[in-house]
Structure formats: structure tokens, C-alpha cells
C-alpha positions in Angstrom: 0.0 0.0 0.0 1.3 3.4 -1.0 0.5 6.1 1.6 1.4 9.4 0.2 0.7 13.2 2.5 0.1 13.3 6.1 -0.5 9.7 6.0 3.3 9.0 5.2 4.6 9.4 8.8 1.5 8.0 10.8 1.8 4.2 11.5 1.4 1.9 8.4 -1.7 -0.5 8.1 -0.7 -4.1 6.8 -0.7 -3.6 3.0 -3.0 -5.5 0.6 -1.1 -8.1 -1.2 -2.0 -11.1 -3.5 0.8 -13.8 -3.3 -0.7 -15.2 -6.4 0.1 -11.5 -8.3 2.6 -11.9 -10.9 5.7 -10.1 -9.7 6.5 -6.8 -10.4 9.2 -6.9 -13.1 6.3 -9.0 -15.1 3.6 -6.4 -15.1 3.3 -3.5 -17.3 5.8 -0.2 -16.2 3.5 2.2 -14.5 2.1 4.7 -17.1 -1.0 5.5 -15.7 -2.8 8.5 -17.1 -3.2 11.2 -14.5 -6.7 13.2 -13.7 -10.0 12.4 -13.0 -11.3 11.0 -15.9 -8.1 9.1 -16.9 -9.9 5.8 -17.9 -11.9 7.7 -20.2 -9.1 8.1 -22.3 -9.6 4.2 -23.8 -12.3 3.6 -26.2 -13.8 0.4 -25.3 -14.6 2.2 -21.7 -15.9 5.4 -23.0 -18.7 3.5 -24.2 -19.4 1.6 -21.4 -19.7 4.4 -19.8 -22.1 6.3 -22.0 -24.3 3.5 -21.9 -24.5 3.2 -18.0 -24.9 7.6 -17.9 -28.0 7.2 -19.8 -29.3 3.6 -18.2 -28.5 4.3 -14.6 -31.3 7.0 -14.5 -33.6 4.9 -15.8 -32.7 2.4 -12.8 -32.8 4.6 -10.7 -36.1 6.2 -12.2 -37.4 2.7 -11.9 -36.4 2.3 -8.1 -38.0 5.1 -6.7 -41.0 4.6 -8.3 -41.1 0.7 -7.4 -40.5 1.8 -3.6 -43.3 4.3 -4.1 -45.9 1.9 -6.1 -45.2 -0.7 -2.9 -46.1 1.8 -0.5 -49.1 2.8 -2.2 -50.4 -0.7 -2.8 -49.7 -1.8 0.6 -51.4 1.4 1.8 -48.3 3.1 3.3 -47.3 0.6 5.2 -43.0 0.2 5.7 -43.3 -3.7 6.3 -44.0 -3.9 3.0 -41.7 -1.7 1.3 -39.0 -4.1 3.6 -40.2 -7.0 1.9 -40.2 -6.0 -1.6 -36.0 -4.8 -0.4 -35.9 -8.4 0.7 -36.9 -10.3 -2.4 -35.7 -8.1 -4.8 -31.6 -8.9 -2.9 -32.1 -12.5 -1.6 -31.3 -14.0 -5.0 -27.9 -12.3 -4.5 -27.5 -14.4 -1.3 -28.4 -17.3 -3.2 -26.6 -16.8 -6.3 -23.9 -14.3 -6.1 -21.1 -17.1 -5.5 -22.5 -19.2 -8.3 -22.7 -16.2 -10.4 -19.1 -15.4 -9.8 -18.1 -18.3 -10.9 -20.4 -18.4 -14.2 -18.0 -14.9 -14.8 -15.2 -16.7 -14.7 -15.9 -19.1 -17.1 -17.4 -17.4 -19.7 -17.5 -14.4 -22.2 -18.3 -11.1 -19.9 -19.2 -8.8 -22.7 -21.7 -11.6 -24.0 -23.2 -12.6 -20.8 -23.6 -8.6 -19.8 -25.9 -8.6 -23.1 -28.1 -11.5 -22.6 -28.7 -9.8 -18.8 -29.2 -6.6 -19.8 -32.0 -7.8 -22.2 -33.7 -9.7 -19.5 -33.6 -6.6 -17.1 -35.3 -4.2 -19.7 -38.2 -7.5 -20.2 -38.9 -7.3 -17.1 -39.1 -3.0 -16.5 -41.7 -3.3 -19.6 -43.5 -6.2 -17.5 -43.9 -3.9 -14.3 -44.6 -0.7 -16.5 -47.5 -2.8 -18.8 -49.4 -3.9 -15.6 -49.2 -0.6 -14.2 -50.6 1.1 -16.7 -53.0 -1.2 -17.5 -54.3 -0.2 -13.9 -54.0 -4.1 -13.2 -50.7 -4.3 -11.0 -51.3 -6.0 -7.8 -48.8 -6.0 -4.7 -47.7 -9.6 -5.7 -46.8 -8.9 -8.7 -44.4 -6.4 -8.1 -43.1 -8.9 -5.7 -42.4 -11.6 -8.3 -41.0 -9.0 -10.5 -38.6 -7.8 -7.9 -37.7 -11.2 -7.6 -37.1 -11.5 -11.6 -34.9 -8.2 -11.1 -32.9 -9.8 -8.6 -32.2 -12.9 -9.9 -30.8 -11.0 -13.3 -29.0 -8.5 -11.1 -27.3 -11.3 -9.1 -25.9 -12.6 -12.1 -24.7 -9.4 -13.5 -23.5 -7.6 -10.7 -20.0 -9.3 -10.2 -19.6 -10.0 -14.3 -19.9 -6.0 -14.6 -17.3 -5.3 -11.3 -14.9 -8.3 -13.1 -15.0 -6.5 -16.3 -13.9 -3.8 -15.2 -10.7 -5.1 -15.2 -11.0 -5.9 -19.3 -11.7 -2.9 -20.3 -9.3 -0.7 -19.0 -6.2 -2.7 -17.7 -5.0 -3.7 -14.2 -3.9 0.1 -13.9 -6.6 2.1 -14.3 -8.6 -0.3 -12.4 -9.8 2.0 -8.9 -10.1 5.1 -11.7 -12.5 3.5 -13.9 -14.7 2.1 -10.8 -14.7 5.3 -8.9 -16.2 6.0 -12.4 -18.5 3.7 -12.7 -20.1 5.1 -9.3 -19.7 8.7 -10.2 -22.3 8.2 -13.1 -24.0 5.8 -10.5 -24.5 8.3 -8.2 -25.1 11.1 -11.1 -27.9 9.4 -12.0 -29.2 9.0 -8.1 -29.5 12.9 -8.7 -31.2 13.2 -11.8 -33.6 10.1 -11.5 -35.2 11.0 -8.4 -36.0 14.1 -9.1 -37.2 13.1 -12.4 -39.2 10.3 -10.6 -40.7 12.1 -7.9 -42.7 15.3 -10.1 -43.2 12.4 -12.7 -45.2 9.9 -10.2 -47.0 13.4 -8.9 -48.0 14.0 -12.4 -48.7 10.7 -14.5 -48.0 7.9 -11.6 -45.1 5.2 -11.7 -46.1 3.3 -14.6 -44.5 5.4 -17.8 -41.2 5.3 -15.4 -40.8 1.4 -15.9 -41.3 2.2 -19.2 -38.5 4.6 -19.6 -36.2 2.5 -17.9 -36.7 -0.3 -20.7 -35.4 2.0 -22.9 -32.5 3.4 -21.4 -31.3 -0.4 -20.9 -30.8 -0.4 -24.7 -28.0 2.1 -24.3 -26.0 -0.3 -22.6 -26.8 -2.8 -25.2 -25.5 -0.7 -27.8 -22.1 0.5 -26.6 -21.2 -3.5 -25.6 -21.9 -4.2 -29.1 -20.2 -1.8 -30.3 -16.7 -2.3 -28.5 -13.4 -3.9 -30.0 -12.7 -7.3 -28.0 -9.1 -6.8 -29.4 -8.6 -4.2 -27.0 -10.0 -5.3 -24.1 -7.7 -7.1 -21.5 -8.9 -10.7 -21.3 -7.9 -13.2 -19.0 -8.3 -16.3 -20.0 -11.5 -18.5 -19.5 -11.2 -20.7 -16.7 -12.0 -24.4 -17.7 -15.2 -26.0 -16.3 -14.0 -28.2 -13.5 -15.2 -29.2 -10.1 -14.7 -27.5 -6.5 -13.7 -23.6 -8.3 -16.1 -22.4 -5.7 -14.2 -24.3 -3.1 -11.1 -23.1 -4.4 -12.0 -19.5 -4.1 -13.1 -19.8 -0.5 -9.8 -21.5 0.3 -8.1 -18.3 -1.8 -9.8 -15.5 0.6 -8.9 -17.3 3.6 -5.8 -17.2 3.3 -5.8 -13.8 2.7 -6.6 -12.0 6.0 -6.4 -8.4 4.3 -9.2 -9.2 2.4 -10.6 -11.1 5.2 -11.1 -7.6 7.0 -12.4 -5.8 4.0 -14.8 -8.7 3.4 -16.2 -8.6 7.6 -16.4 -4.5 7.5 -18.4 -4.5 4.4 -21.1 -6.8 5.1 -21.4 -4.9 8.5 -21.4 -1.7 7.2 -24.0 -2.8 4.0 -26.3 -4.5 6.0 -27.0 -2.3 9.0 -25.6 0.8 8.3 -26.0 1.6 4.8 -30.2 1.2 4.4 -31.1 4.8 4.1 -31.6 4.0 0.6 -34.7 2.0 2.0 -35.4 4.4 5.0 -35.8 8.0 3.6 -38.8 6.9 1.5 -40.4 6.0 5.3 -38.7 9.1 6.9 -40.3 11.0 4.0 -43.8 10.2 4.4 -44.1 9.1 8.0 -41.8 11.9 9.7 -41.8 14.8 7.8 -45.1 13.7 5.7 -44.4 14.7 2.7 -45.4 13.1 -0.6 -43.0 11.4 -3.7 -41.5 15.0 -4.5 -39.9 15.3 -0.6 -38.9 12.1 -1.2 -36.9 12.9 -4.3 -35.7 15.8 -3.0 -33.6 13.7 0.0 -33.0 11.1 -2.2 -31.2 13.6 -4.5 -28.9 15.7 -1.8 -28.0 12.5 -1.0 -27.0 11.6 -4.1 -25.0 15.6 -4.3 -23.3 13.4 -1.6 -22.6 10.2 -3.1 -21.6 11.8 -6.6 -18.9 14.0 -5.3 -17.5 11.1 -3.0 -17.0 9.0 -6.2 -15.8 11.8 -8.3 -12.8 12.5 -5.0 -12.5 8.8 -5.3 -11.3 8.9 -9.1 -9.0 11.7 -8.3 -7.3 9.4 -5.5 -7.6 6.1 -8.3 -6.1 8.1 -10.9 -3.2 8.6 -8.6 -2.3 5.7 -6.8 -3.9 2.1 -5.5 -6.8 1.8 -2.6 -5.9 2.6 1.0 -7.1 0.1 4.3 -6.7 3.3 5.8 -9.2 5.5 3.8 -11.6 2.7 4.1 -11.6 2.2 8.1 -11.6 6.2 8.5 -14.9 6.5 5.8 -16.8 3.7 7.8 -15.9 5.6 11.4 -17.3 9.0 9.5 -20.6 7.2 7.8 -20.9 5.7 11.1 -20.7 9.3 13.2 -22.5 11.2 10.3 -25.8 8.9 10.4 -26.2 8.8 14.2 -26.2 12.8 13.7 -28.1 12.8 11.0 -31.3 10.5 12.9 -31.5 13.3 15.1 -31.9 16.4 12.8 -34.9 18.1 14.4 -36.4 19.7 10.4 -36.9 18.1 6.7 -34.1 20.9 5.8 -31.6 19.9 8.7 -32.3 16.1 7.8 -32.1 16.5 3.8 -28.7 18.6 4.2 -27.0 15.9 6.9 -28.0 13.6 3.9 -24.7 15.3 1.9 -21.7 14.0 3.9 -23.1 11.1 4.5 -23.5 10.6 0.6 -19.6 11.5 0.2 -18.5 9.2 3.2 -21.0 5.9 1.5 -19.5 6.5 -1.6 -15.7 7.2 -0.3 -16.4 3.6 1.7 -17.8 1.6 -1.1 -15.3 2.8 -4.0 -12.2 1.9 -2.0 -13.6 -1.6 -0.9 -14.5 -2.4 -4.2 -11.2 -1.4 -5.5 -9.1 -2.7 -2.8 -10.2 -6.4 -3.8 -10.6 -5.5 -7.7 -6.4 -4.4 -7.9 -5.6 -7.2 -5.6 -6.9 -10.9 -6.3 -5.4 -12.9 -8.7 -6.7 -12.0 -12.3 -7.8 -16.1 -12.8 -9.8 -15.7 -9.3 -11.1 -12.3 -9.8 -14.7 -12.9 -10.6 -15.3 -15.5 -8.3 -14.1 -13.0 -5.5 -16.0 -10.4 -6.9 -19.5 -12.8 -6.5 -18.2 -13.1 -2.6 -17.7 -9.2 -2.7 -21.2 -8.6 -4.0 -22.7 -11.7 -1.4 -21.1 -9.9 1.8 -22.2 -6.5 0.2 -25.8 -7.0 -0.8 -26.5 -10.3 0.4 -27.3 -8.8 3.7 -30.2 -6.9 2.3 -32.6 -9.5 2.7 -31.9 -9.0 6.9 -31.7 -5.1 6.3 -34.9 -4.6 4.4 -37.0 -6.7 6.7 -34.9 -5.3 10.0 -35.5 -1.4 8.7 -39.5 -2.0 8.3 -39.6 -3.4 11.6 -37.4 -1.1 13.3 -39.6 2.4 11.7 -42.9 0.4 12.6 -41.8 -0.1 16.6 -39.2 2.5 16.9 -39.9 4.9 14.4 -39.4 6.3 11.3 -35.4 7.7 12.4 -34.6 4.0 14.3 -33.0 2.7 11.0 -30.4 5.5 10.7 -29.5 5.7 14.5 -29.2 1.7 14.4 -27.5 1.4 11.5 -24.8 4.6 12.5 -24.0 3.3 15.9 -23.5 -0.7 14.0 -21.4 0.9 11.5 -19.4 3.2 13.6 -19.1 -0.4 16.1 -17.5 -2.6 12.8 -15.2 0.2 11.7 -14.0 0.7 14.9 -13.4 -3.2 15.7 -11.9 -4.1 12.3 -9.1 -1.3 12.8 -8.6 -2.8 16.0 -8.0 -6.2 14.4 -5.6 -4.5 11.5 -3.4 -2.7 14.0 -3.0 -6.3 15.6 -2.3 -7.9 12.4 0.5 -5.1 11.7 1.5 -5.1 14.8 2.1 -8.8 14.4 3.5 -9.3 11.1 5.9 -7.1 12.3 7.3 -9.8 14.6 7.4 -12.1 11.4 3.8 -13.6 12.2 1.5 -14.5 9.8 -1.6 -11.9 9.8 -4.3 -13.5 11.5 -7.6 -14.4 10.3 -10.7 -12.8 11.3 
């Protein structure tokens, strides 16, 4: 791990290595393109890219107005909208490992496609019953399961091929990115979402994300596989999933970034659930409030992943950064569950948007730039499992915790959890450094 400024002379956290990395004098030299945008800079990327800037508003169009059709069919009730969370991210608990192995076998670009198609079937589904005035509460259930399943197969294909379009270099540039547009689009489709459900209801929304799916379509077609940076297929053979368990075992680095993440996802990062109950059942307001703190928080998110390419363009992932983002999203959220006014509330929203989005970007680069290339999908299912696969407990836990509790329990909860794992797992770090500097092995957690 490179620690560059003021972090230079504080004490060093036990770097992120891969024995299985091929040694330096066999990788590329380091010419990495400086700035912000650097990844941009290779063709095959740019339009990835492009496609996800147009289809990430339609997803996110599509989510706000799937939380909000829930709420209205179950008559406002946040049990419900804590189900539909459920079903829509258990088939990542079931499938995420599975589906990291499928990456790892098979064409990325191809099986992104294929995906991609079934998602925008299945946003037509949900918008045709809608506005044929005909949708029911169970069938945006089984749909949400439909949208699951497909997103637990695509999620760690997309992370893993990454990696193949832009080169082991620009990796933590191009996925501090990916969540830049992400989170660019959590600003614009909201507050399309909410003024379009006040004036026409949720169904055209479904609709519109159909559409935007295409652009993704498109710019896969229309890349070069001669210049992307394939690793080899592995061969179909039996225990791979095994194999990749044993792998991150034996790596206690990515053992700790593994534990804090699926801490941290689960309990403390389900305002994404919650503001659509702290909307209506604290400061009861209707599907514009909610778009409105759904967007500041996105102001947040967006210029957390935009900092984050700035520090990916410069050098690899810190342990540090992401222990010191999950103390702050941690201390930020308690704060925020007690902000007295819908202003005070939608404005602590902000820095907790940057501190989510400094968190997620360096965990997801910290185990992208540091598994071995032949494992990386498979560790990128396990990444996806311990980062979403919680949201089956979270969704439920949230519902129930506004119903007794009320509407601010999820973001006090989830703060003081958060602030609890980030604050244990730098505990266990300095041990392991403090450790390997006696010539121990790091220990497991």
C-alpha cells in the first residue's frame, strides 16, 4: 500500500497483497494517465460508460418509483416496502457465488448482453401492468424477484470486467467512475421520478427505464474485443467455488475488508430504504420530498465517487481511507437520525452521501487491484454476497425497526453498528500489523 501526504509518517496499516500476483518486473511499467477522468481516455470504456450515464437513470427512475408503487399498494405501510428490499436482494444471497463463478468461465461482454435484455423485459412487465391499472402488490413482488435474480448474475460479471476494459492500472479510476455516473444518475432520476409519479403515476417510469437499458446494449456491441484485457477462460472443473473460499482465507487483508463490508452494507447503509419511510411518516411529505432527499443525498454520493477517481487516478486503494470512511458514515448517520427539520435532515443527507461513496469505492477497489486475475470474478460474487447479500436481513430489519421504533430507528441503528465494525476491524488491522511485524503470519478474522 502506497500512503502518500500526512499519511506518510503516521503508522502503516498491513498492505494489501495477493501472493498469487505476478511479480512486479512481469507487469506493465507504471504509465498511468493522471486526472479524473483518466480511464476515459480508452475507447472500449468510453462507451461503457455512456451507456451506463443514460441507463443508470432509468434504474434509478425505476427504483423510486417501485419503492413508491409498494407503498401505495400496501397502503403506506413500511413492512411492506422491507419485503419487496428483501426479495428483490435474496437471489444475490443465493446466487452471487455461483454467479461469480459463471464470470469466470465465460464471455463477460456476452453474458452482460443477454442480462441486460432480460432486465429491460422485465421494467416493460412492471410498467405494462401498471398502466394497464391491473398491478397487484404480488406482482411487483415476483417481478422484484425477476430483477434480482438477473441482477445477481450481472453484478459481479460488470465489477470483473472492469478489469478488461481498461487494464490492471486504471482499475480504482475507472470504478470510482462507474459510481460517479451511478451516483449522477441517483441525482437526476429522483428528481425526475418524484414530479413524474405526482403528475402521470409510476407506470411510464418502468417504461422509460426499458429503454434506457438499450443504451448499454449498444455500446457493448459496439466495442473492440481486441482491446480489451482478457484473461483467460477458466476451464469448467469441479470444486472452483471451493477453491476460491480457500483463496480468501488465506488472505486475512481481504478477510477484514470482506467482515467490515457486510457490516457496514447491511445495518448501516439502508437509508436507501429508509428515507422513502422518513419521508412520508416523519416529515409527511409526498414522492416530490422524497426525491428531493434522495437527490442531496445523491449531491453526496456523486462527489465522494468523483474525489475517489481523483485518489484512483493517482495511486492504488488505501485500508486506511476505508476504516476512517466507515468511522465518518458511522458518526454522520447517528447525527443525521437526530436532525430536528426536513431541511436539517435532507442537508445531513450530503456528507453522509460522500462518506458511503468514499467507503464503497475503495472496498471495491481494494479487492478488484488485488486478487489474482484467474480468481477475480469468483471474488467479486463473494464481494457482491457480503455487500448486498445482507439486504434481505436489512430490508426486513428497517421496516420493523420504523414500525416499533420509528421512522429515524433505521439511521441511528444502523450509525451506531457501523461506527461499532469500523472501529473493531481497525482494531484487528493494527494487531495484524503489529504482528507481522514480529514475522507472524496476519491473523484471520
Amino acid at each position: 500500500m502506497t500512503i502518500t501526504g500526512s499519511d506518510a509518517t503516521s503508522p502503516k496499516l498491513p498492505a494489501i497483497h495477493d501472493p498469487a500476483a505476478p511479480p512486479r518486473s512481469e507487469r506493465r511499467p507504471p504509465t498511468r494517465p493522471r486526472g479524473t477522468f483518466a480511464s476515459l481516455g480508452v475507447r472500449n470504456y468510453r462507451l461503457f460508460f455512456g451507456g451506463q450515464i443514460i441507463s443508470n437513470i432509468g434504474t434509478w427512475m425505476q427504483r423510486i418509483a417501485q419503492d413508491w408503487l409498494v407503498f401505495e399498494l400496501s397502503g403506506y405501510n413500511p413492512v411492506a416496502l422491507g419485503v419487496a428490499v428483501a426479495l428483490q436482494f435474496t437471489p444475490t444471497l443465493l446466487l452471487s457465488l455461483w454467479a461469480g463463478v459463471l464470470a469466470d468461465r465465460v464471455d463477460k461482454r456476452t453474458l452482460l448482453m443477454t442480462i441486460q435484455t432480460g432486465v429491460a423485459l422485465q421494467a416493460l412487465a412492471l410498467g405494462s401492468l401498471v398502466l394497464s391499472g391491473t398491478a397487484q402488490l404480488w406482482q411487483v413482488y415476483a417481478l422484484a424477484v425477476v430483477l434480482g435474480t438477473l441482477s445477481a448474475l450481472e453484478v459481479p460479471a460488470r465489477q470483473a470486467f472492469v478489469s478488461e476494459m481498461v487494464g490492471r492500472d486504471q482499475v480504482a479510476n475507472a470504478v470510482a467512475l462507474n459510481s460517479s455516473i451511478f451516483n449522477l444518475a441517483r441525482i437526476v432520476g429522483p428528481a425526475i421520478a418524484g414530479f413524474v409519479i405526482v403528475l402521470v403515476g409510476t407506470g411510464w417510469l418502468f417504461v422509460a427505464n426499458a429503454v434506457s437499458t438499450v443504451a448499454v446494449i449498444a455500446g457493448l456491441a459496439l466495442m473492440n474485443p481486441a482491446e480489451l484485457f482478457r484473461v483467460p477462460a477458466v476451464a469448467r472443473a469441479r470444486g472452483q467455488l471451493r477453491e476460491s473460499l480457500r483463496y480468501v482465507r488465506g488472505r486475512p487483508d481481504l478477510l477484514t475488508v470482506l467482515v467490515l463490508v457486510f457490516f457496514v452494507s447491511t445495518f448501516g447503509i439502508t437509508f436507501f430504504t429508509s428515507l422513502a419511510i422518513v419521508s412520508a411518516n416523519v416529515f409527511g411529505t409526498e414522492a416530490d420530498g422524497y426525491g428531493l432527499l434522495s437527490t442531496l443525498l445523491a449531491v453526496g454520493t456523486f462527489t465522494g465517487a468523483l474525489a475517489a477517481a481523483r485518489r484512483g487516478s493517482r495511486g492504488g486503494a488505501s485500508l486506511r481511507v476505508l476504516l476512517v470512511s466507515a468511522a465518518a458514515l458511522g458518526v454522520i448517520e447517528l447525527i443525521g437520525a437526530f436532525m430536528p427539520t426536513y431541511l436539517t435532515f435532507g442537508l445531513a443527507l450530503v456528507p453522509l452521501g460522500f462518506a458511503t461513496m468514499t467507503f464503497l469505492n475503495t472496498a471495491n477497489a481494494l479487492v478488484q487491484t488485488t486478487v489474482s486475475p484467474q480468481m477475480r470474478g469468483r471474488v467479486m460474487g463473494l464481494y457482491v454476497l457480503v455487500l448486498m447479500g445482507g439486504n434481505p436481513l436489512g430490508g426486513p430489519m428497517t421496516g420493523w425497526l420504523a414500525e416499533s421504533l420509528g421512522g429515524r430507528s433505521p439511521f441511528y441503528v444502523g450509525g451506531a453498528v457501523a461506527l461499532l465494525a469500523a472501529l473493531v476491524c481497525a482494531y484487528v488491522a493494527n494487531r495484524a500489523r503489529q504482528q507481522n511485524a514480529g514475522g507472524h503470519p496476519l491473523p484471520a478474522i
